[in-house]
C-alpha positions, 0 to 999 in steps of 0.5 A: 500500500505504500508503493501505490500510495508514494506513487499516487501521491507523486503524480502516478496511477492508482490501482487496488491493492489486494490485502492478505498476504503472508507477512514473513516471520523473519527478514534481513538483506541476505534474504533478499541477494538471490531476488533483489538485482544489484544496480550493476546488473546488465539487461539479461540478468534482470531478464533472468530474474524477473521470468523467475518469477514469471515476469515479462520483460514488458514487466521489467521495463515498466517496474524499473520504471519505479526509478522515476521517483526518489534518489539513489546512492551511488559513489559518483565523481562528480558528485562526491570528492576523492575520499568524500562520503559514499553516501552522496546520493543523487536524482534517480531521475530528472524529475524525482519528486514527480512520478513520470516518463520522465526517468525513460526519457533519461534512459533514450538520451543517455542519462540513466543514473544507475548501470541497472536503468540504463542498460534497459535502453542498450539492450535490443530486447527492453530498448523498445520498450523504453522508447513507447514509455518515453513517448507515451506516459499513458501506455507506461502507467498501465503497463507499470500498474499491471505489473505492480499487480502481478508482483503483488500476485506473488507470495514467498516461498518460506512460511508466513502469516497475517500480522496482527500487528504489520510491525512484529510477529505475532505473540508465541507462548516462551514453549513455542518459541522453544519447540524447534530446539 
């Protein structure tokens, strides 16, 4: 809900969000190497990954389009001095605050912030793509709606469950919390 609210509320589509989904019980960065992509990646890893999860690279190209809003951290020279902070961040778009085409227009001329963004206009099976996106908003927007609801279609692998509360797992007896020992 906060994806689809960040992105309505900075000028994008809205779309249902289904609820009831499995919370994970447990979460850390190492769980997430093997699904979330590096910002060095190239086009045919990301196309690797999204068919994993039966993602098309119309998907691909739409959901990278997520990058049209927020900044982004990266080690840039212009940007940060020799031996200066790495934790500089910058535009992951010309238009950060607004949610628009905007981000696939940097990619056709050039200006892609991240390796991960720009090789989707590089590769011939995404830069077409890039391209519709970059003339017509319209077409982005329900490709991009489309593919958010086939993410949110998707469910973990490892068990879960429906949180009372979203921010802890639900409350286990001290004999629970012992019976895998």
């Amino acid at each position: 809900m906060a994806a689809r609210d960040a992105v309505v509320l900075s000028g994008g589509p809205n779309w249902e969000v289904k609820l009831g989904r499995l919370d994970s019980l447990t979460a850390s960065q190492e769980d997430s190497s093997d699904i979330m992509p590096s910002p060095r990646a190239n086009a045919t890893t990301l196309i690797d990954l999204f068919s994993r999860f039966n993602l098309s690279v119309k998907d691909l190209v739409a959901l990278s389009g997520s990058h049209s809003i927020g900044k982004g951290r990266k080690k840039l020279d212009k940007l940060c001095p020799l031996g200066g902070d790495e934790n500089v961040t910058g535009n992951l778009d010309a238009t950060p605050e607004k949610f628009d085409n905007q981000y696939f227009k940097d990619l056709v001329n050039g200006r892609g912030f991240l390796n991960s963004d720009q090789t989707l206009f590089t590769c011939p099976e995404t830069r077409e793509y890039v391209r519709l996106f970059s003339r017509n908003q319209s077409a982005f927007f329900k490709a991009f709606v489309e593919g958010m609801l086939k993410l949110g279609d998707l469910q973990s692998w490892r068990t879960g469950e429906i949180r009372k509360n979203c921010r802890i797992i639900n409350s286990r007896t001290l004999e629970g919390l012992f019976d895998d020992f």
